[in-house]
C-alpha positions in Angstrom: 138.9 68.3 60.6 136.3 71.2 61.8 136.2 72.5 58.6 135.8 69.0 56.9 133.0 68.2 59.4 131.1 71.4 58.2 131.5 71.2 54.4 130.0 67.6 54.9 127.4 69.2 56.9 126.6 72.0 54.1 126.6 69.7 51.2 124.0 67.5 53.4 121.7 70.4 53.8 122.1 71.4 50.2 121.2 67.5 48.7 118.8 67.4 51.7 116.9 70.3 49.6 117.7 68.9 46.4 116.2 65.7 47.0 112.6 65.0 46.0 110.0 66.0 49.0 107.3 63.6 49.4 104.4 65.4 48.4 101.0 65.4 50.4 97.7 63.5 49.6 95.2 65.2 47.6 91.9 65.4 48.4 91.0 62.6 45.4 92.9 60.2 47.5 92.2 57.4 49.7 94.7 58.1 52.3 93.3 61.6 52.7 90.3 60.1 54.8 92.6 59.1 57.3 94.5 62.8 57.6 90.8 64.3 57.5 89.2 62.8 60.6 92.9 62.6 62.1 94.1 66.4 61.8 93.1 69.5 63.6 91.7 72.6 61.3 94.4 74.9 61.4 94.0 78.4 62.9 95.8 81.6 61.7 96.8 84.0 64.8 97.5 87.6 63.6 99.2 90.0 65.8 99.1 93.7 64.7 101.9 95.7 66.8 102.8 99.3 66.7 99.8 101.0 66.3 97.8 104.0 68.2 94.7 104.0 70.0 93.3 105.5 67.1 93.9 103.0 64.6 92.3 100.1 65.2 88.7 101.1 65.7 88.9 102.2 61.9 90.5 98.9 60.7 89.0 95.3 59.6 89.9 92.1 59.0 88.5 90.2 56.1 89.2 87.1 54.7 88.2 84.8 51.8 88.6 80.9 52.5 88.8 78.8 49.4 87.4 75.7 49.7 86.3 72.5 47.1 82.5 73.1 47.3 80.6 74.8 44.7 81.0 78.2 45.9 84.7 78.4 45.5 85.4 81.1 48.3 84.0 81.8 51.8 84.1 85.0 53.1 84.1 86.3 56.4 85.3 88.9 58.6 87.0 88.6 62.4 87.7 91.6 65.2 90.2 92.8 66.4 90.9 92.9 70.4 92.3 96.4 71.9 95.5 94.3 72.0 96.2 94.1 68.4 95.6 90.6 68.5 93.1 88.3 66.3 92.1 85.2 65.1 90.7 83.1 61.8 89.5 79.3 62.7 88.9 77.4 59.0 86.4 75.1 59.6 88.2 71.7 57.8 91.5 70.1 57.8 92.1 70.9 54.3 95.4 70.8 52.7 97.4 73.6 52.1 94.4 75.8 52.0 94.5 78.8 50.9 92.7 82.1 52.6 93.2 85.5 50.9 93.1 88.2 54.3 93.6 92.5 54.1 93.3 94.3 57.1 92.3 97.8 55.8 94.0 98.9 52.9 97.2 98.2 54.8 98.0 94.2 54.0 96.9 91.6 51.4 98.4 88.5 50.8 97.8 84.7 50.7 97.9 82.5 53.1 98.8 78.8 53.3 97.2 76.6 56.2 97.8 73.4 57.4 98.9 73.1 60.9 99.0 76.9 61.6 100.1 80.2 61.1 101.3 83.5 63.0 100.9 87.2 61.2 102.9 89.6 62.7 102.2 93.0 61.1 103.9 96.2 62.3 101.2 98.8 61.6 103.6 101.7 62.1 105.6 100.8 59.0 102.4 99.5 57.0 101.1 103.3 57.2 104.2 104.5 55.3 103.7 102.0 52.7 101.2 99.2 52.3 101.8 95.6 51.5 100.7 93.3 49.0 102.3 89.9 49.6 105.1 90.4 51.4 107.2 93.1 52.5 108.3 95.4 55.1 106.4 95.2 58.6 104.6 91.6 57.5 106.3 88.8 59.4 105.4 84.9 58.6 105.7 82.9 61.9 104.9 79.5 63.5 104.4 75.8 61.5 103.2 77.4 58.1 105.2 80.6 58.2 107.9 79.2 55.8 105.6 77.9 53.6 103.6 81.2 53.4 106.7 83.7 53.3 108.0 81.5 50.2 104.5 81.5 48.6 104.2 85.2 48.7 107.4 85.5 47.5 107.2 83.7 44.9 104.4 85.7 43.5 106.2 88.5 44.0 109.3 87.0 41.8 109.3 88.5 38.5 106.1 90.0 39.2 105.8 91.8 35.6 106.8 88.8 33.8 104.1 86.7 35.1 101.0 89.2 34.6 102.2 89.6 31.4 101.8 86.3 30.6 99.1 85.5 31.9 97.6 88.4 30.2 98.7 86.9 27.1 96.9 83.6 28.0 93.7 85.2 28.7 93.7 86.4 25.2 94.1 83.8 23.1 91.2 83.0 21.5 89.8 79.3 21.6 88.7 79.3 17.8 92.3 80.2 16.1 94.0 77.5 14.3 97.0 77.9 16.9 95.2 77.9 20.1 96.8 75.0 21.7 100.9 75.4 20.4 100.1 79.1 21.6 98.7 77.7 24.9 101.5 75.3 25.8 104.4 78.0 24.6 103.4 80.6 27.3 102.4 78.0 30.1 106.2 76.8 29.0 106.9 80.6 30.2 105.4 80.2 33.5 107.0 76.9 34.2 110.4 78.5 33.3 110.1 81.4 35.6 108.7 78.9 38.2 111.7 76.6 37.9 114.1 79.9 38.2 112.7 81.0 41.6 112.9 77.3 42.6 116.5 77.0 41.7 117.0 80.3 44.2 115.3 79.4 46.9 115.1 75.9 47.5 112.6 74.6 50.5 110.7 71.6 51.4 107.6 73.2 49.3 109.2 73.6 45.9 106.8 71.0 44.2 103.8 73.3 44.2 104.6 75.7 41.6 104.3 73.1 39.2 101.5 71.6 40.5 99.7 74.8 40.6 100.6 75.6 37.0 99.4 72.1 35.8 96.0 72.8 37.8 95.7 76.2 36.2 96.7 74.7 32.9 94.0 72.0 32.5 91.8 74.1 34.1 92.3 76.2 31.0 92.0 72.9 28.6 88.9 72.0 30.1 86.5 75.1 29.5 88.2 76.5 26.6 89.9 73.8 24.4 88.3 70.3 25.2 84.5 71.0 24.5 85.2 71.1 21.0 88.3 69.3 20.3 89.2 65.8 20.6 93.2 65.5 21.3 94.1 61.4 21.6 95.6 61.2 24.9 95.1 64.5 26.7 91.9 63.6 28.5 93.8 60.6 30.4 96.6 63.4 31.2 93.9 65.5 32.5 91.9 62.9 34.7 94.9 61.5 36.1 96.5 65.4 37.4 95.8 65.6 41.4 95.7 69.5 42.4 97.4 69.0 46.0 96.4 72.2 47.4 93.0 73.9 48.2 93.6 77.3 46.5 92.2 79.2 43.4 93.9 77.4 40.7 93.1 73.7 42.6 89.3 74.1 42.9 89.1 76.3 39.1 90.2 72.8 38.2 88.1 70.8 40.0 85.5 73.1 39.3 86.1 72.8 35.3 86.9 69.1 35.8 83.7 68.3 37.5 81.4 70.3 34.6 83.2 68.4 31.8 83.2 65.1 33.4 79.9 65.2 35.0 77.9 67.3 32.1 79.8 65.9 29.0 81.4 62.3 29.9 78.8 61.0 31.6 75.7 62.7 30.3 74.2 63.6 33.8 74.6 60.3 35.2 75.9 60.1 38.8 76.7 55.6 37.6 78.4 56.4 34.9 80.4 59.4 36.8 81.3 57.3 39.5 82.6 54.6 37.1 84.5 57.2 34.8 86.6 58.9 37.8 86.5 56.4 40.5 86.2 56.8 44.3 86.6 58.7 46.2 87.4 61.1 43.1 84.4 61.2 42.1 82.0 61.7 45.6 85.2 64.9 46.3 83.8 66.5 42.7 80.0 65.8 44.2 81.1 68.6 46.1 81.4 71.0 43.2 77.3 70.5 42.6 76.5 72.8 45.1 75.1 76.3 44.7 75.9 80.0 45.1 72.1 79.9 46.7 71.3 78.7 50.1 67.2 77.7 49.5 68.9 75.6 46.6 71.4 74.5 48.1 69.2 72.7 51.0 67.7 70.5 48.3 70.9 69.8 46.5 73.1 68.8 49.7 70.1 66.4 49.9 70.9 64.9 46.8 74.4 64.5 47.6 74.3 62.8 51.0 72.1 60.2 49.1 75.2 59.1 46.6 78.6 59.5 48.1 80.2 57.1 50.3 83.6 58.7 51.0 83.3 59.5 55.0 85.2 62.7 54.6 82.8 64.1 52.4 80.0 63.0 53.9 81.3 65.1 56.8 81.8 68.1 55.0 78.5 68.1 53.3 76.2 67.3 57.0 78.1 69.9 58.4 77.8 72.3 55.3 73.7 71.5 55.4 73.3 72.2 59.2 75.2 75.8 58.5 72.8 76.2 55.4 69.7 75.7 57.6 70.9 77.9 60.5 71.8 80.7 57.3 68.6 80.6 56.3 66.6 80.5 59.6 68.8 83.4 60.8 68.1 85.0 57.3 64.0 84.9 57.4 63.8 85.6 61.4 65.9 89.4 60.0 63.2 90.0 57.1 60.6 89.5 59.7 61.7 92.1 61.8 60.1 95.3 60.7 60.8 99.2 62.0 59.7 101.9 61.3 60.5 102.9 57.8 57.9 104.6 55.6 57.6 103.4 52.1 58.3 107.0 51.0 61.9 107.1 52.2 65.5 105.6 51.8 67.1 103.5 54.2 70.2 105.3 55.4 71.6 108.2 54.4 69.8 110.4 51.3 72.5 110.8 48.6 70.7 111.5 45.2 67.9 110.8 42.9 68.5 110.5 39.0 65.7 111.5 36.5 66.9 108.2 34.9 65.5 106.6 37.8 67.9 105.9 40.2 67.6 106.8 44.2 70.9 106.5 46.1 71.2 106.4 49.7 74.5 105.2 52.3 74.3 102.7 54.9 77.4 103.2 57.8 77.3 101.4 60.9 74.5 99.6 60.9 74.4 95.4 61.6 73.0 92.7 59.0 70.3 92.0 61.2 68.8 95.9 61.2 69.6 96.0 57.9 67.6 93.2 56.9 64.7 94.5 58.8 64.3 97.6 57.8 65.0 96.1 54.1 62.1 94.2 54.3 59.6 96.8 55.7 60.9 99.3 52.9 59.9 97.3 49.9 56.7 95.5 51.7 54.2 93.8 49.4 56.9 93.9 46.9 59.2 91.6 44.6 62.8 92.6 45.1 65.8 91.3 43.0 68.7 92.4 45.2 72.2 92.5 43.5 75.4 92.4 45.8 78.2 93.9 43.6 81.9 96.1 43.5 81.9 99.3 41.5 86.0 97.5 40.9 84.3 94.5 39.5 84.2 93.9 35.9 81.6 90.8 35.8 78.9 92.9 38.0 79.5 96.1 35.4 79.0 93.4 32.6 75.8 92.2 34.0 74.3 96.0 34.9 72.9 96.6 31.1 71.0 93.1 31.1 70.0 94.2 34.8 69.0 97.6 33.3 66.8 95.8 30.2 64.9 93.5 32.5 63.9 97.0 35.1 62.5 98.4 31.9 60.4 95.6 30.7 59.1 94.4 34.1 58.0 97.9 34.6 54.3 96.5 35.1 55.2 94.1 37.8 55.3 94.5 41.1 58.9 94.0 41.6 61.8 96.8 42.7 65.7 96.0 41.3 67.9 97.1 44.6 72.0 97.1 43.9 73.8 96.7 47.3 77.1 98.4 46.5 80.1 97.3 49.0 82.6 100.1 49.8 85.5 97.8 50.1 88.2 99.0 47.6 85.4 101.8 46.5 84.2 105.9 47.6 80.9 107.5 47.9 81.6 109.3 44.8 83.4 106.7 42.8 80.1 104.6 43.4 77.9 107.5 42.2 79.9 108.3 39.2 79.4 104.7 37.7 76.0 104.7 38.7 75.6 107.8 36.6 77.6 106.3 34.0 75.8 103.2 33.6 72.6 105.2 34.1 71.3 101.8 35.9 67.7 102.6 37.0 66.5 101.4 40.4 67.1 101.5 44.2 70.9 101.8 44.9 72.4 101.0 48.6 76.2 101.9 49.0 76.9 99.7 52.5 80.0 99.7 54.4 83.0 97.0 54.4 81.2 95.3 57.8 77.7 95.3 56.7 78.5 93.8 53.4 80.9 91.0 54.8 77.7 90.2 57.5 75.5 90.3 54.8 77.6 88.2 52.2 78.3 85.1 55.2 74.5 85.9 56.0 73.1 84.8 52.3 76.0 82.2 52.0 77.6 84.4 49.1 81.6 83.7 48.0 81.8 86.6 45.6 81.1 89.5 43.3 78.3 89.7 41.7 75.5 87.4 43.9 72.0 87.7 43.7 69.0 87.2 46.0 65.4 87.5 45.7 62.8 87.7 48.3 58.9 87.1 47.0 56.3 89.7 48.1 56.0 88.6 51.6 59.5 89.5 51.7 60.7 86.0 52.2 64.0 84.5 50.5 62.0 83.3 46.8 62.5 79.3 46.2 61.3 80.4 42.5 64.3 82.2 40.9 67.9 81.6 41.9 70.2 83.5 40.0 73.5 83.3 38.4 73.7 85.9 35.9 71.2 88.7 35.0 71.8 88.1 31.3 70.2 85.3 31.6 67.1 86.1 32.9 63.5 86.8 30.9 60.5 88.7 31.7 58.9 85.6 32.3 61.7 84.2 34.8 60.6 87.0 37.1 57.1 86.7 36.8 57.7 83.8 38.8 58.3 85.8 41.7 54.2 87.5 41.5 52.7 84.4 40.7 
């Protein structure tokens, strides 16, 4: 009888699991208003356990938050008490949110946020080996810890496989006659190994791997395939796919959705957008208007407020404009500060000079605030287009010979090129090598991990590369907000010396 009670039990749990999990709403849905307004912003508690006195002074804890406005990620740095212990508040509600955190060069992984989640990492066993995902020493706790264990795990499932094909995706070219059969063969690849690791480890969450690969997949459609091709049928396919996370592949398809709707569908015109997606579809892609800059981004949050209707998002975007404002009065009273720099040296730490006319100096230690100071007083009277970049990212080394053209041409204008160089996942010497190897004239910073994370949240910057400019009374320039230094002229800069 026992034994008949617990086989019932068994094949209860196992058709429990089987069965179809109601999924959650998207952000593009009605009923998300309701969970917005009704739901707590989740908070990740992280507990690091087993270390020295010696280690922690020497470790960080950064963290990118991917969210559905323009800039796609939000980065940001938290301490770490003497305990061990620390903590990450997300600002919103969102969904399944996903936050990409590394302490040191110990731990990186994903998380997934809704209600909340515990990290429990044993820093004794991270030293002999360090994680990426999951692994020894990393411990997934509390409401979302399931949900992120399985995640991580999932990316770790036939690891090889899945780079590989995704490789393979990345090179197909948009123009050959079998773009699209090529397409749908190797996103057939990633469904199959998705449905394999959902076959061996059924949970409550086994819908999103599909629903990631469909945002991911569309998201490929839309910038690469669609412009130029009209396929009967696939546009309704597209409009009609609701990412329900907040993660990479989500917002790249929002992102993408939102340029080709928005840009192409309705020809610039916010009527016929609104008509074309529907509310509140359409006011949650509003979001995707704004900028990478913060003076820009005052004016277009403006814009926004004036056309959406969707209380949610109206939310977000009041909040989003109060933070721009206090960004960029916090931002102007730090370039006002001056100290006493002379226009003759380097700020930090002399490293070299380059008869192709490149000075490098180091920056340890030192707060945004100081920095910014002393920034300003250095290249007084002056133009400055500042670049923030990673010697480990390929779009920043892509832009540096467009970067390189423009120093050479604007040589009779009063303006000074300055590359801010971050020393996450970087050395001293690796950064000097490629600056030697790209033989990339002007002022060049390497900063440490903290200064560059201040800096980054200070300018309201997601990634790598980001610009600024500051105009000759070393305020943040209205005048030139830039994306990429390739496409920039002479005369865009002149802009900055009127």
């Amino acid at each position: 009888m026992r034994l008949s009670l617990l086989l019932s039990f068994l094949l209860l749990v196992k058709l429990g699991f089987a069965q179809p999990v109601k999924q959650p709403v998207s952000l593009s849905d009605p009923a998300f208003n309701i969970y917005f307004f009704k739901t707590s912003p989740p908070i990740i508690k992280g507990k690091i356990v087993n270390f020295t006195n010696n280690d922690l002074p020497a470790l960080q804890v950064s963290y990118s938050l991917v969210e559905p406005m323009g800039q796609m990620q939000q980065e940001g740095t938290t301490a770490i008490k003497a305990d061990g212990s620390f903590e990450v508040k997300l600002p919103y509600p969102f969904p399944y949110q996903q936050v990409w955190l590394s302490v040191g060069d110990y731990f990186y992984a994903g998380l997934y946020l809704n209600r909340g989640l515990n990290l429990t990492l044993d820093f004794a066993q991270l030293k002999k080996k360090n994680v990426q995902f999951n692994g020894k020493g990393v411990m997934y706790s509390g409401n979302d810890g399931a949900l992120t264990a399985w995640m991580n795990n999932k990316v770790l499932y036939k690891r090889k496989d899945q780079l590989a094909i995704g490789s393979a995706i990345q090179a197909l070219k948009p123009t050959q006659a079998d773009y699209l059969s090529k397409l749908d063969s190797l996103s057939d690849l990633l469904k199959t190994v998705n449905q394999e690791y959902v076959k061996l480890n059924p949970a409550p969450f086994s819908w999103i791997p599909e629903n990631e690969r469909l945002s991911d997949y569309y998201h490929t459609l839309l910038w690469f395939w669609m412009p130029e091709h009209a396929t009967p049928g696939l546009w309704d396919k597209i409009k009609s796919h609701k990412p329900k996370l907040v993660s990479n592949d989500a917002e790249n398809f929002a992102n993408a959705l939102f340029n080709y709707a928005y840009y192409r569908k309705a020809e610039h015109n916010d009527a016929k957008f609104a008509e074309l997606m529907g509310m509140p579809a359409a006011d949650r892609l509003f979001l995707k208007s704004t900028a990478r800059n913060l003076d820009e981004n005052v004016q277009i949050q403006k814009s926004i407020l004036s056309k959406i209707h969707t209380p949610w998002v109206k939310s977000v975007v009041e909040n989003e404009q109060r933070l721009t404002l206090s960004k960029l009065s916090k931002l102007n009273e730090a370039l006002k500060k001056s100290s006493d720099v002379s226009a003759d040296s380097v700020i930090g730490t002399p490293v070299a000079r380059f008869a192709f006319g490149a000075t490098l100096s180091s920056v340890k230690g030192m707060k945004a605030a100081e920095f910014l100071g002393k920034f300003a007083q250095r290249f007084k009277g002056k133009a400055v287009v500042c670049d923030l970049w990673a010697t480990w990212c390929a779009p920043c080394l892509g832009d540096m010979p467009y970067s390189a053209k423009l120093h050479t041409q604007a040589a009779g204008l009063p303006i000074e090129f300055v590359y801010l160089c971050t020393a996450d996942g970087s050395t001293l010497e690796r950064w000097k090598t490629k600056v030697i190897e790209l033989k990339q004239p002007g002022t060049h910073i390497f900063i440490d991990k903290n200064l560059s994370s201040e800096l980054m949240a200070m300018l309201g910057k997601g990634g790598y590369p980001s610009y600024f400019c500051l105009d000759q009374n070393s305020k943040i320039s209205h005048k030139l907000n830039i994306a990429w230094m390739q496409s920039l002229t002479v005369q865009d800069l002149q802009k900055l010396v009127p």
